[in-house]
GUFITI-558592 format. One record per residue: residue in one letter; y, z, x of N, C-alpha, C, O in turn. Coordinates in steps of 0.1 Angstrom, whole numbers, plus 2048, in hexadecimal, padded with zeros to 3 digits. Each point is the difference from the previous one (the first is absolute). Last residue first. Layout:
<atoms>
AYZXYZXYZXYZX...
</atoms>
This chain:
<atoms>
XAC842DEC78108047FD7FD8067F28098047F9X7CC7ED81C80A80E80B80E8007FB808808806X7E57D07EF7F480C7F380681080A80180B7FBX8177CE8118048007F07F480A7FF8008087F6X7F87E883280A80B8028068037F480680A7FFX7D47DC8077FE80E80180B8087FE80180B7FCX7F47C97EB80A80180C7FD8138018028087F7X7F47C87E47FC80C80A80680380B8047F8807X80C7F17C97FE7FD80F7FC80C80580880A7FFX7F87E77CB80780680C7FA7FA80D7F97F6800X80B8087C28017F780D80380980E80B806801X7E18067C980A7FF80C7FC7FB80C7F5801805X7FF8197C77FC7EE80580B7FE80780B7FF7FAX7ED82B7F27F87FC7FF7FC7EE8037F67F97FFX83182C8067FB7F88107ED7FE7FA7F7802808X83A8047DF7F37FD7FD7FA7FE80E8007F5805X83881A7FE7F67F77F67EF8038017FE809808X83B80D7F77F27FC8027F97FB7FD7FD7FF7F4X8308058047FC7FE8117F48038007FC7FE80BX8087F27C68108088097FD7FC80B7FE7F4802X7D87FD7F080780C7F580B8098097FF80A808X7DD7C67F88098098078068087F58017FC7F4X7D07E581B80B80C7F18078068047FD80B805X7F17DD8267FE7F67F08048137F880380B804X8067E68337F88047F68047FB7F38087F77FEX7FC80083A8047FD7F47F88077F87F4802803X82280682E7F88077F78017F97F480B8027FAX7F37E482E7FB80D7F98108057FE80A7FD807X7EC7D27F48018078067FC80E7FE7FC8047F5X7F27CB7FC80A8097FD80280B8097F5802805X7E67DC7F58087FC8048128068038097FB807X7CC80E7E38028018108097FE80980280480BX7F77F37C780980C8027F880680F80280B805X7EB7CD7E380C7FE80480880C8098067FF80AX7D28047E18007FF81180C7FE801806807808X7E17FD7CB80E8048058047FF81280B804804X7D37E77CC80180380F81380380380A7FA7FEX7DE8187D48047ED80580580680E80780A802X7E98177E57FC7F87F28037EF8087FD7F47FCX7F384081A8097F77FF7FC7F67F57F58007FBX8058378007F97F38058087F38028097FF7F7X7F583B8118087F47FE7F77F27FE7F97FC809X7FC8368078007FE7F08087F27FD8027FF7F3X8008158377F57FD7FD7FB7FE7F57F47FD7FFX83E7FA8177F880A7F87EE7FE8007FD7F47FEX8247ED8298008057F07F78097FE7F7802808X8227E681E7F880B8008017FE7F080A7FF7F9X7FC7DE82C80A8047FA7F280C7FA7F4800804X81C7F082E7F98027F98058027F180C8037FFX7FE7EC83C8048027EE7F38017F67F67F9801X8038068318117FE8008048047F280A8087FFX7C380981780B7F77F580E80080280780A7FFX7DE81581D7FB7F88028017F17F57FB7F6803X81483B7F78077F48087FD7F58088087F9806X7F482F7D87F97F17FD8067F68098037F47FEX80E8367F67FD8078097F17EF8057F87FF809X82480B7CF80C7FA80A7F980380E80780080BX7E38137CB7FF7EE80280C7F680F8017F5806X7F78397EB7FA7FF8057FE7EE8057FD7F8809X8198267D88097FD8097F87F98108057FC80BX7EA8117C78057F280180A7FD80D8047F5803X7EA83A7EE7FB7F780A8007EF8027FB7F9809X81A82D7D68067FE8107F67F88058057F7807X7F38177D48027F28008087FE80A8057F5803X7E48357EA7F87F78128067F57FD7F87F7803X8108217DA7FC80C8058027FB80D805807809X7FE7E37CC80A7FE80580180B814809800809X7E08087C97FB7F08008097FC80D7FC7F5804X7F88477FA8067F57FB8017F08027FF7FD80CX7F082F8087F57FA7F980A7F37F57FA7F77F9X82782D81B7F37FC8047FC7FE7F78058037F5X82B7EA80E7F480D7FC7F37FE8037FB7F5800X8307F18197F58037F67F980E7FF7FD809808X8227E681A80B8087F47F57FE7F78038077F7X7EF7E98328068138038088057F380480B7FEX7D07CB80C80E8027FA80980E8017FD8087F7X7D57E782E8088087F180F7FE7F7809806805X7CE7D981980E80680080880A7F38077FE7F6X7C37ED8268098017F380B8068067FF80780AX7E17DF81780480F7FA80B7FE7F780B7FA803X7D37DF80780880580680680E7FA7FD8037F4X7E17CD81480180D7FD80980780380180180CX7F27CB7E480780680B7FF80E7FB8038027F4X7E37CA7FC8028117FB8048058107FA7FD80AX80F7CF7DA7F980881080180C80280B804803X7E77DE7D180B8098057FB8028107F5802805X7F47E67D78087F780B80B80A80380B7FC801X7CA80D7E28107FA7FA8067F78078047F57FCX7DF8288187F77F37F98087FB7F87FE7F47FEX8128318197FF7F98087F87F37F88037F4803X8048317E38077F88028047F880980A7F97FEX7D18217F88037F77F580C7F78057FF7F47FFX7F382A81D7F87F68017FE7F57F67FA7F5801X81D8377FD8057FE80F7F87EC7FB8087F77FDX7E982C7E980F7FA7FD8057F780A8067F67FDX7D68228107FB7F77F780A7F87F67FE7F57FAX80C82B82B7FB7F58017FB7F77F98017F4803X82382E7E97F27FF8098027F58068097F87FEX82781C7FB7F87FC7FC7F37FF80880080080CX81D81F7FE7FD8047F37F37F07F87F68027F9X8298038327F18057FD7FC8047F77F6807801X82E7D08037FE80E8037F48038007F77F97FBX81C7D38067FF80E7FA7F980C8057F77FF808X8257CD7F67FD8078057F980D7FB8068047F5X7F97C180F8038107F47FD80780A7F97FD809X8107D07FA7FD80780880580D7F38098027F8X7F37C480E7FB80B7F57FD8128087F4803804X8247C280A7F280E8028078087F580B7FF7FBX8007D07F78098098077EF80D8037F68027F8X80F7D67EC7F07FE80E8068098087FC80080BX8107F27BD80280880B7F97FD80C7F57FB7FFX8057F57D28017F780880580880F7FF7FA80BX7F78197C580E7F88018017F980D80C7FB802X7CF81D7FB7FC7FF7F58107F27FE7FE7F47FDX7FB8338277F67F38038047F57F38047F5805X8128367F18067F88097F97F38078077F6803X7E08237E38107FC7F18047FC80A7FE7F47FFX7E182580F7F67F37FB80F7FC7FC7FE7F47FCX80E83281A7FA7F58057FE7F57FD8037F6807X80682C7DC8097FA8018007F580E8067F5800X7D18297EB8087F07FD80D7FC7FF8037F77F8X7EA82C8207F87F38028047F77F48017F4801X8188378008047F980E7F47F17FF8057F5803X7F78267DC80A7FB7FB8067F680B8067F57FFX7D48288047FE7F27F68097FB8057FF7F8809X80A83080B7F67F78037FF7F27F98037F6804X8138337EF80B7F98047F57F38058027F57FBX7F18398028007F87ED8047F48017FE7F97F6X7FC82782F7F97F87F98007FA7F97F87F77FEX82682B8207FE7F87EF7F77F58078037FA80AX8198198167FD80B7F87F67FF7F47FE80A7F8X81B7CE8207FD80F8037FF8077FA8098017F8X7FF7C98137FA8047F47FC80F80A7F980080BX8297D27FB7F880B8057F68067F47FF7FB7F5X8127D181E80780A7F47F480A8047F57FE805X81D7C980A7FE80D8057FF80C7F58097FF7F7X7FA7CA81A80480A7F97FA80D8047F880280AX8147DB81A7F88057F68078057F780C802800X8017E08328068047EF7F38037F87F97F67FEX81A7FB8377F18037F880A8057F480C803801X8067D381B80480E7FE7F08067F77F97F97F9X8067E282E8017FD7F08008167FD7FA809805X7F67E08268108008008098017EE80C7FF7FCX7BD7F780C80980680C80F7F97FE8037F47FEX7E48107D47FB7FC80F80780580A80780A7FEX7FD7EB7CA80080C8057F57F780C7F77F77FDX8297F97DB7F47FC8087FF80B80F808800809X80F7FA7BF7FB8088077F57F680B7F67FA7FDX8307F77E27F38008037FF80B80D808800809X81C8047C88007FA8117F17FF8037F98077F9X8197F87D67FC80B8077FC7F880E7F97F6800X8338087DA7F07FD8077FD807808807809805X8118037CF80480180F7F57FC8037F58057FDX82580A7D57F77F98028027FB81280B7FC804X80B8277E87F38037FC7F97F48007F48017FCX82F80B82B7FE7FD7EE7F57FE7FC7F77FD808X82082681A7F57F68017FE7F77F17FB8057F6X8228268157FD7F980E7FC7F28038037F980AX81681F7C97F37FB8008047FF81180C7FD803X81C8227F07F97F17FF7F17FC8027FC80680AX81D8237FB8097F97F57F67F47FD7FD7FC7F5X7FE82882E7F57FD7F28037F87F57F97FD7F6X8267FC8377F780C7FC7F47FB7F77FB7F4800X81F7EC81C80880C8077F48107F77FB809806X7EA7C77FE80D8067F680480E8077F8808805X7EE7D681D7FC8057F68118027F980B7FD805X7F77F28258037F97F47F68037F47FF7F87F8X80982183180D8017FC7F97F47F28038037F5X7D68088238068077FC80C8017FA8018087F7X7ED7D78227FE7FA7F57FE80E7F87FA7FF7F5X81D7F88318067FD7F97F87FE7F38057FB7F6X7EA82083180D8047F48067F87F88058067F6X7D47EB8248008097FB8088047F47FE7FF7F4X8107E482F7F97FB7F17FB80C7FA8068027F6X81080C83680B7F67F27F97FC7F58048027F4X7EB82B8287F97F17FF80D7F67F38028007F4X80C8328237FA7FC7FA7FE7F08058067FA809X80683580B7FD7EC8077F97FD7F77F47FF803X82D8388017F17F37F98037F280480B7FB802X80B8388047FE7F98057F57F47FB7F3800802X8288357F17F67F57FF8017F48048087FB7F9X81183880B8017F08067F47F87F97F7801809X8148337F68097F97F07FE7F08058057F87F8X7D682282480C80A7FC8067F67F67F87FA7FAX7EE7EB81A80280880880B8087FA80B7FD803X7D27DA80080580A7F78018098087F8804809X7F67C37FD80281280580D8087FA80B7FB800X7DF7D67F77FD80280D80380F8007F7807804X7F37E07D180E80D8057FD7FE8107F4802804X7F17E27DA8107F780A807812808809801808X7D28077DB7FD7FA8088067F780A7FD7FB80BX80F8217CF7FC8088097FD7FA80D80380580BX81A7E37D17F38088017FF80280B8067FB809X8207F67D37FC8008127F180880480080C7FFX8097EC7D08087F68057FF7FE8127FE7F5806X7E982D7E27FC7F47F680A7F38077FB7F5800X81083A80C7F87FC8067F47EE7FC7F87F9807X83D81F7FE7F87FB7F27F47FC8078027F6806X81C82F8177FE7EF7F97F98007F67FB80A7FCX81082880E7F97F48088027F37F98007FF7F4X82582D8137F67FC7F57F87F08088057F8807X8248188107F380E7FD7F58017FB7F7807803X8277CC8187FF8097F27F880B8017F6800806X8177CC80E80381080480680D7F580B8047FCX7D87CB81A8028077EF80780F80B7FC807809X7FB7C48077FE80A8028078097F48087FB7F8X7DD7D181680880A7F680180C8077F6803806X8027CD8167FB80F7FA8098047F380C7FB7FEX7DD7CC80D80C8107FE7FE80D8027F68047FCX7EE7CD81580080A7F380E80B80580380680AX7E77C380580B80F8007FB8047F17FC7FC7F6X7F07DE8127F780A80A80B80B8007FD80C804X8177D37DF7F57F58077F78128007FE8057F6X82980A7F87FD7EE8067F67FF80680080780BX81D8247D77EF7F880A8017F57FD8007FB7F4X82781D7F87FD7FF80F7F67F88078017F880AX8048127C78087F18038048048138077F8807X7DD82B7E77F77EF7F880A7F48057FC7F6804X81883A8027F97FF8087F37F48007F77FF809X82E8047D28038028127F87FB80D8017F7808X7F081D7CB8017F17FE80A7FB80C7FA7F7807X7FC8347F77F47F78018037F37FD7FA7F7805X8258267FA7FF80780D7EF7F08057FD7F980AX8188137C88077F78038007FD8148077F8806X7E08287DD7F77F07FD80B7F68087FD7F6805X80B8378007F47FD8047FA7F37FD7F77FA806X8338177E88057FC80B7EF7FE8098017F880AX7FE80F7C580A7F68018007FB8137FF7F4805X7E88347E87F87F880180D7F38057FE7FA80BX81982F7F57F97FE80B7F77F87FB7FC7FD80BX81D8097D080C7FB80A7F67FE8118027F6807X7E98177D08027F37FF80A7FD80E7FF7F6807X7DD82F7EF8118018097FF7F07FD7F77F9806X7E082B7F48017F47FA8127FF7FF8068087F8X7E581A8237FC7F28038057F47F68017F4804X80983A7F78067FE80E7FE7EE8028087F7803X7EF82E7D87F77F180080B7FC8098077F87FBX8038367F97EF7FE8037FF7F37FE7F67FE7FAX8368128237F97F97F87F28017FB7F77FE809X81F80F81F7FF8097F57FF7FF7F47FF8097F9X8057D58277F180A80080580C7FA7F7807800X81C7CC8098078097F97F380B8007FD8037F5X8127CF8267F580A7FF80180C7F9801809808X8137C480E80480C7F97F48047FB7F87F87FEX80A7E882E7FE8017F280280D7F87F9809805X8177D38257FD80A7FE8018027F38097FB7F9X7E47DC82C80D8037F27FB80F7FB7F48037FFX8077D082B7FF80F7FC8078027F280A7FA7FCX7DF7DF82280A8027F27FA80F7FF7F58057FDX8067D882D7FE80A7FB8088047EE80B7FD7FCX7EF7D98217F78068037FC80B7FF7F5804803X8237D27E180280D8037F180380A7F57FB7FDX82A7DB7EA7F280280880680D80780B801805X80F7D97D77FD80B8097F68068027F88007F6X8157D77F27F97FD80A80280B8097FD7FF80CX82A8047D87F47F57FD7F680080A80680080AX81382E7EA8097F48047F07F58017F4804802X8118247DC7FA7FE80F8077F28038027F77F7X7FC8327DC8047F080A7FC80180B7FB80A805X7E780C7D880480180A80D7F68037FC7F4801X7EE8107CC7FD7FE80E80A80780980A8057FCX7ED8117D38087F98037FA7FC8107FB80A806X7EC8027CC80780380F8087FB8097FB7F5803X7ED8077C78057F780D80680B80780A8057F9X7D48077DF80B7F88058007FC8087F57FC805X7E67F67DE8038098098108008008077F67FCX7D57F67E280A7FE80C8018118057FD80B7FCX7E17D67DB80680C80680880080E7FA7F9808X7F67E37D17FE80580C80880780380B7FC800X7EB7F47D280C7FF80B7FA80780A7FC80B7FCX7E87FC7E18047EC7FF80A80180D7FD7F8809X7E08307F28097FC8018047EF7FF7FB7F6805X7E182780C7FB7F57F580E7FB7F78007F77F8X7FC83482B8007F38027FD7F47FA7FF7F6808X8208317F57FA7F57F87FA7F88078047F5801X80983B8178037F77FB7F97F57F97F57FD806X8178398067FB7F48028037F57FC80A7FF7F9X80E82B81C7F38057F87F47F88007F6803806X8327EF81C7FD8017F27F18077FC7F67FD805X8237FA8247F88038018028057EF80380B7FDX8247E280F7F87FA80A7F18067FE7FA7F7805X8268197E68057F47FD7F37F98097F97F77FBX80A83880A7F67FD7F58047F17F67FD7FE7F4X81F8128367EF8008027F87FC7F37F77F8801X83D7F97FD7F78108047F37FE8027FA7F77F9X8407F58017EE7FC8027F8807802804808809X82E7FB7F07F78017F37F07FE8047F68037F9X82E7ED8258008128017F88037F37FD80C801X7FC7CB81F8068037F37FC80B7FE7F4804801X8057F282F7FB7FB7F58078027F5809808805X80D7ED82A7FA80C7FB7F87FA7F08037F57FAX8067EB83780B8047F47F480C7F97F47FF803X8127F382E7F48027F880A8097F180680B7FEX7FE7DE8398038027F17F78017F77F57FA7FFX80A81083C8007F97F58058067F280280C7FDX8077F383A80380C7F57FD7F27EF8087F87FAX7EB7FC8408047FE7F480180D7F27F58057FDX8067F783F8008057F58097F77F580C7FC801X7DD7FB8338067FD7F67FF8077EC7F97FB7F7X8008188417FB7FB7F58077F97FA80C804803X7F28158258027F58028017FA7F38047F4800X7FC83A80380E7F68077FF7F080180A7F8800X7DD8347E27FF7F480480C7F58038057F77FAX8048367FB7ED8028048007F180680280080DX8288047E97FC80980E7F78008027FB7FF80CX80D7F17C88047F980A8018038128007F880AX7EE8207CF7F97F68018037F680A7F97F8805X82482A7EA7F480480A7F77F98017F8805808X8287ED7DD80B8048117F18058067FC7FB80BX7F98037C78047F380580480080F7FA7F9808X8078327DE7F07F98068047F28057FE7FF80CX82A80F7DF7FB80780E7F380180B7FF80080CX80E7E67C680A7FF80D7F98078087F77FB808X7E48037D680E8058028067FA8097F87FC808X7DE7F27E080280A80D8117FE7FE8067F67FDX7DB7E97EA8018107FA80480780C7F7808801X7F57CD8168058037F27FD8117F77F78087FFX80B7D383080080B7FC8057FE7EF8097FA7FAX7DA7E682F8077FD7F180280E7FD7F5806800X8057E58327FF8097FD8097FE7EF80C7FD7FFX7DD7E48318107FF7F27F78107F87F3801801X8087F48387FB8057EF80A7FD7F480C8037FFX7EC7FD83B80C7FB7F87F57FD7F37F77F7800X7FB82C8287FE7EF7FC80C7FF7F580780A7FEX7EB81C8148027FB80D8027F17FB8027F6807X7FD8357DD8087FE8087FF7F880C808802809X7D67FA7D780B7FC7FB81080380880A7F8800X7C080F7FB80A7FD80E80A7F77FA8017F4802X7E38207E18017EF8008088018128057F6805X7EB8367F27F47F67F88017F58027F67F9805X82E8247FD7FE80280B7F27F47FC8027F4802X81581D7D98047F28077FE7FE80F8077F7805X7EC82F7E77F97F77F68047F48087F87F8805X81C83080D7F17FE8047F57F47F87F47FE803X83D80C7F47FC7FC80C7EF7FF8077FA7F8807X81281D7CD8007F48038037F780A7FE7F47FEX7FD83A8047F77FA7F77FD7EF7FD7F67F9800X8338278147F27F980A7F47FA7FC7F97F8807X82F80F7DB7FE7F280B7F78038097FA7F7806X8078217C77FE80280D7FD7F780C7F57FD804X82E8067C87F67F980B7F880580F8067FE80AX80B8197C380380280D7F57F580E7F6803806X8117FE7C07F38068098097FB8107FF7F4804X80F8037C880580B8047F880381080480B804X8017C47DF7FC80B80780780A8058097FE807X8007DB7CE80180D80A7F68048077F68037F9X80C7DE7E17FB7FC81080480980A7FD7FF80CX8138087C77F17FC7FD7F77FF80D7F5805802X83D7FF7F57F680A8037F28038027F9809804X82F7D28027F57FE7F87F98128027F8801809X83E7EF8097EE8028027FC8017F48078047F7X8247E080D7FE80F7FC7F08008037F87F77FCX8267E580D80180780E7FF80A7F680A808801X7E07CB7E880D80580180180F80A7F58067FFX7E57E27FC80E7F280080F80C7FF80C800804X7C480C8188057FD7F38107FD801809801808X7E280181E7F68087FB8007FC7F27F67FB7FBX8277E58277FD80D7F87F18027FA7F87F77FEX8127E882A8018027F180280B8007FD807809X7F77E48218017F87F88027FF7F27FF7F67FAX80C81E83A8008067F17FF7F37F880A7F9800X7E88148348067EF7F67FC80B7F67F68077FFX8097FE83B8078067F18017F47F68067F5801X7E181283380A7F97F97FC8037EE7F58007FAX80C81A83E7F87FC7F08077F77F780C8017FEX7FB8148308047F47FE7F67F87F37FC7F57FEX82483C80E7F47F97FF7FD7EE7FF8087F97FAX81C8347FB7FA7FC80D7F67F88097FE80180CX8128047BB7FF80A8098007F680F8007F47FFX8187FF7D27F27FB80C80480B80A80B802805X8068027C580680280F7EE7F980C7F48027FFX8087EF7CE80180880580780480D7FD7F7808X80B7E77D17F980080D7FF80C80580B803802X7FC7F47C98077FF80F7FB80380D7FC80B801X7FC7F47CC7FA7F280680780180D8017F6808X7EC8347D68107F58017F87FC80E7F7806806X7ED8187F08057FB7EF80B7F88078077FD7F6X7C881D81F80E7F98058047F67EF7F97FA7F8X7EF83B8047FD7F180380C7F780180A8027FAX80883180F7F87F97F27F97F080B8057FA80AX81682580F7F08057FA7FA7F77F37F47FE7FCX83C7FC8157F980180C7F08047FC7F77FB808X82A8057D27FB7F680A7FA7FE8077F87F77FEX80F8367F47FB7F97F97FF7E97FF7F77F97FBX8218258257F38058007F77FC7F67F47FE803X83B7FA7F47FA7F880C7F38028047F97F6800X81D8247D97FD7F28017FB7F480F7FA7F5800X81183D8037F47FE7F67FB7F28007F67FB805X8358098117F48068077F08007F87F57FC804X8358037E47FE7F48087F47FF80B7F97F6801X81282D7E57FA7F67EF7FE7F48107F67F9802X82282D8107EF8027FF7FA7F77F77F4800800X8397FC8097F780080D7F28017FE7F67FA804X82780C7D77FF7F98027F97FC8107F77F77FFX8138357FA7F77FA7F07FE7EF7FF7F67FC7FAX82681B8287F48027FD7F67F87FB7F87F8804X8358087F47FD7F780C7F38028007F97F67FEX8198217E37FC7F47FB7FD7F880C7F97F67FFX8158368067EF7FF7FD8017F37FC7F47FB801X83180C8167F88028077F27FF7FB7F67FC806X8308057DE8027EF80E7ED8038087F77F8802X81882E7E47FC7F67F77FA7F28027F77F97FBX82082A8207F48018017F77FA7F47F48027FEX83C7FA80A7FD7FE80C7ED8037FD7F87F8806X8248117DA7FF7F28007FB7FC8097F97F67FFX80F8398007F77FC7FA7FD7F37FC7F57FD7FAX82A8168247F37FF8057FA7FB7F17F97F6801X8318037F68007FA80C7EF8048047F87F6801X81C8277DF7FB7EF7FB7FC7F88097F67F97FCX8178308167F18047F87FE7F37FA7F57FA800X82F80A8187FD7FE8017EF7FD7FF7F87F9804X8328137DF8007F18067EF7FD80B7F97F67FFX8158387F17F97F47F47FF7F18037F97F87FBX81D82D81F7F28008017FA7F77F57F67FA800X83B8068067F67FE80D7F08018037F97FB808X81F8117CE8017EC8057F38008087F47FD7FFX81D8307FA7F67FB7FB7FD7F18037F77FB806X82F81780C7F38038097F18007F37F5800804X8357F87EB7FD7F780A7F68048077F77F8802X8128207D87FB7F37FE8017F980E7F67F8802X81B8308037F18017FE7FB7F37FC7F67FB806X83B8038047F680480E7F18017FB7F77FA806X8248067D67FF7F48067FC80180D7F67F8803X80B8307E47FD7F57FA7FE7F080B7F67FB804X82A82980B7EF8028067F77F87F77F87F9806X8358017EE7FB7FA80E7F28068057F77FA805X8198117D08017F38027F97FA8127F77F9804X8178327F77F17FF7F57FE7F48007F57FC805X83680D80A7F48088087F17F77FC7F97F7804X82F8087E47FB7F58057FA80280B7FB7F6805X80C8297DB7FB7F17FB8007FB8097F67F9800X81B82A80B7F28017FC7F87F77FD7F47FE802X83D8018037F97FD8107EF8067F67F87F7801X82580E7E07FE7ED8007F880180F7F77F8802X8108317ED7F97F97F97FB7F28017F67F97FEX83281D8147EE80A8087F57F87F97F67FC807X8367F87EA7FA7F980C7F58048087F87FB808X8158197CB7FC7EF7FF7FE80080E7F4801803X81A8277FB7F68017FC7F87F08017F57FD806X83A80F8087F67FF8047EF8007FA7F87FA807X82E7FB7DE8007FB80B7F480180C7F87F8803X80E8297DD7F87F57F98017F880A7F5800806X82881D8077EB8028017FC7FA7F97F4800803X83C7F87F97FA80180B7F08058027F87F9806X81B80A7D08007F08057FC7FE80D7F77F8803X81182F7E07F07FA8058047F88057F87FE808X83080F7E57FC80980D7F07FE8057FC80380BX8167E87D180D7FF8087FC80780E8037FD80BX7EA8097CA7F87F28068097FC80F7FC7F7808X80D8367E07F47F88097FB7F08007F77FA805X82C80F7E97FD80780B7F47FE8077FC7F9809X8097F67CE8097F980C7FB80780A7F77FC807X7FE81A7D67F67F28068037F780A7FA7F9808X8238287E27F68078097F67F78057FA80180B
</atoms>
């Protein structure tokens, strides 16, 4: 019976298998049509998405490249390659790098947007576009450079070197707390590094732009901007020959070092331009003071020059005030008698307020003071009735312009051995220094209206 039937399924088993097998391979084939038309879509989704991989690294790299160029083009000039020569018949001389190796110094950064009518209008002063000028640039970008060369077609531009100071060096290296002076080893300073300059080079302008961090609270004390101000002056000392003097021009937000360019060389200010005709000796005997407080100015043993006062002979007094106070009187008559006393013949000039009498008044003219009257100056951060209340009026002394140099001491000071020498000194010298500040109980200055108006 199993025969049988096995004898008689055979055919619809038969068929059953091939219904079975076309299903299978039905199945199969729509299978494989679906994987293909998958392919088709999976191949190409690999294809875009490599495709926009290509595209952000292209990017991504366009923009690191673009960064880096703009960051060449803007940083101070660092590699030794000639600039493109604009259209012009200015002549181009890269004499160095900024520093030795083509990474900027941050230190000498300027961020401050040059405004060229500004300083067109500075170099308008030397008629500079009508004459052939050697022009010294230092600290200015490639880009400022090209516009210097448009500003001035006829000029001869030099791009000076000026290696960076040692990254460890800091203001309070240079302006110490204090220092030994009874010391066995003499006290030093650091070193700054000079300017290169090709031998026997002579500038009629040395521009150089100065970093200015004013969001800074001590903006001023910038080893990286004193470096390029003294290196701007020692420049403009190995310019003056004979009756030439140099210009300096400053192009910055923050004002010059006024102790170094003074108010009285400024030909003209204008918005971020400063312009100055300093005196070569003058300055040079400014640059060869100590870069700071590092160092004595003056050794403690120093002759004392003769004083011969007449026509053409610089006037020089001492000088010291007395306001508010009486008490100070004696002390001003015998610091008189102390300076007569060490051999002095320098005038003797006090200033004072209404506070003191006539009969005060007349003590001290019989001393040898020459008594001058003048309106006291309030201190704006003193407390009232406080020792310190009116010592704004020392400012008074810059207003003595009928003297080239004066030195001013305390009324309570007596001298012990003639000091004239320090007439000899430039302004601003003082005695106890502490960090950046010092003692203006014994100082050297120069009168000048426009230092008592700055």
């Amino acid at each position: 019976m199993r025969v049988l039937v096995s004898s008689s399924a055979g055919p619809v088993e038969a068929r059953h298998r091939n219904t079975a097998s076309d299903e299978a391979s039905k199945r199969k084939h729509h299978r494989n049509r679906d994987l293909k038309d998958v392919n088709k879509f999976i191949v190409p989704f690999h294809e875009r998405s490599s495709s926009c991989k290509l595209r952000v690294l292209n990017s991504t790299l366009l923009i690191i490249i673009c960064g880096a160029f703009l960051m060449y083009i803007f940083s101070p000039v660092s590699n030794n390659e000639h600039s493109p020569m604009s259209p012009s018949r200015s002549r181009f001389l890269d004499i160095g790098w900024l520093w030795e190796k083509p990474v900027f110094d941050s230190r000498y950064l300027s961020d401050l947007n040059v405004n060229w009518t500004q300083i067109s209008t500075s170099v308008a002063k030397l008629n500079a576009r009508k004459r052939n000028i050697k022009v010294g640039l230092l600290n200015f970008n490639i880009t400022e450079i090209n516009f210097w060369q448009q500003l001035l077609n006829r000029a001869e531009l030099l791009v000076l070197h000026l290696e960076a100071v040692k990254a460890n060096l800091t203001w309070e290296d240079l302006y110490p707390e204090w220092i030994d002076e009874e010391d066995s080893e003499v006290p030093t300073c650091p070193d700054l590094p000079d300017p290169t300059v090709p031998r026997n080079a002579r500038f009629d302008l040395i521009a150089v732009k100065l970093p200015c961090k004013k969001t800074s609270k001590n903006w001023s004390r910038d080893v990286a901007r004193l470096h390029l101000q003294l290196t701007a002056a020692k420049l403009a000392v190995q310019s003056g020959v004979g009756q030439f003097q140099a210009h300096v021009l400053f192009v910055t937000n923050c004002f010059p070092m006024p102790n170094l360019f003074s108010c009285k060389d400024l030909v003209m200010h204008e918005g971020h331009s400063w312009l100055y005709n300093p005196v070569p000796g003058v300055l040079q005997d400014k640059i060869s003071l100590p870069v700071g407080s590092c160092k004595l100015a003056v050794p403690l043993e120093t002759n004392v020059r003769p004083y011969l006062p007449g026509n053409g002979r610089r006037r020089e007094a001492y000088a010291t005030i007395l306001h508010s106070a009486h008490i100070y009187v004696c002390g001003a008559i015998a610091a008189a008698q102390s300076i007569r006393l060490v051999g002095s013949t320098r005038e003797l000039v006090i200033l004072v307020d209404e506070t003191i009498t006539s009969h005060h008044r007349n003590g001290l003219a019989a001393a040898g003071w020459e008594v001058r009257t003048i309106q006291r100056i309030r201190n704006p951060k003193a407390e009232r009735d406080a020792y310190n209340e009116w010592n704004y009026s020392k400012f008074r002394l810059w207003q003595l312009t009928d003297y080239d140099k004066i030195i001013f001491i305390d009324a309570d000071l007596l001298i012990l051995r003639n000091i004239d020498f320090l007439f000899s000194m430039p302004e601003i010298s003082a005695t106890g220094n502490n960090a950046t500040l010092f003692n203006s109980g014994v100082m050297v200055l120069e009168p000048s209206n426009c230092t008592f108006r700055c």
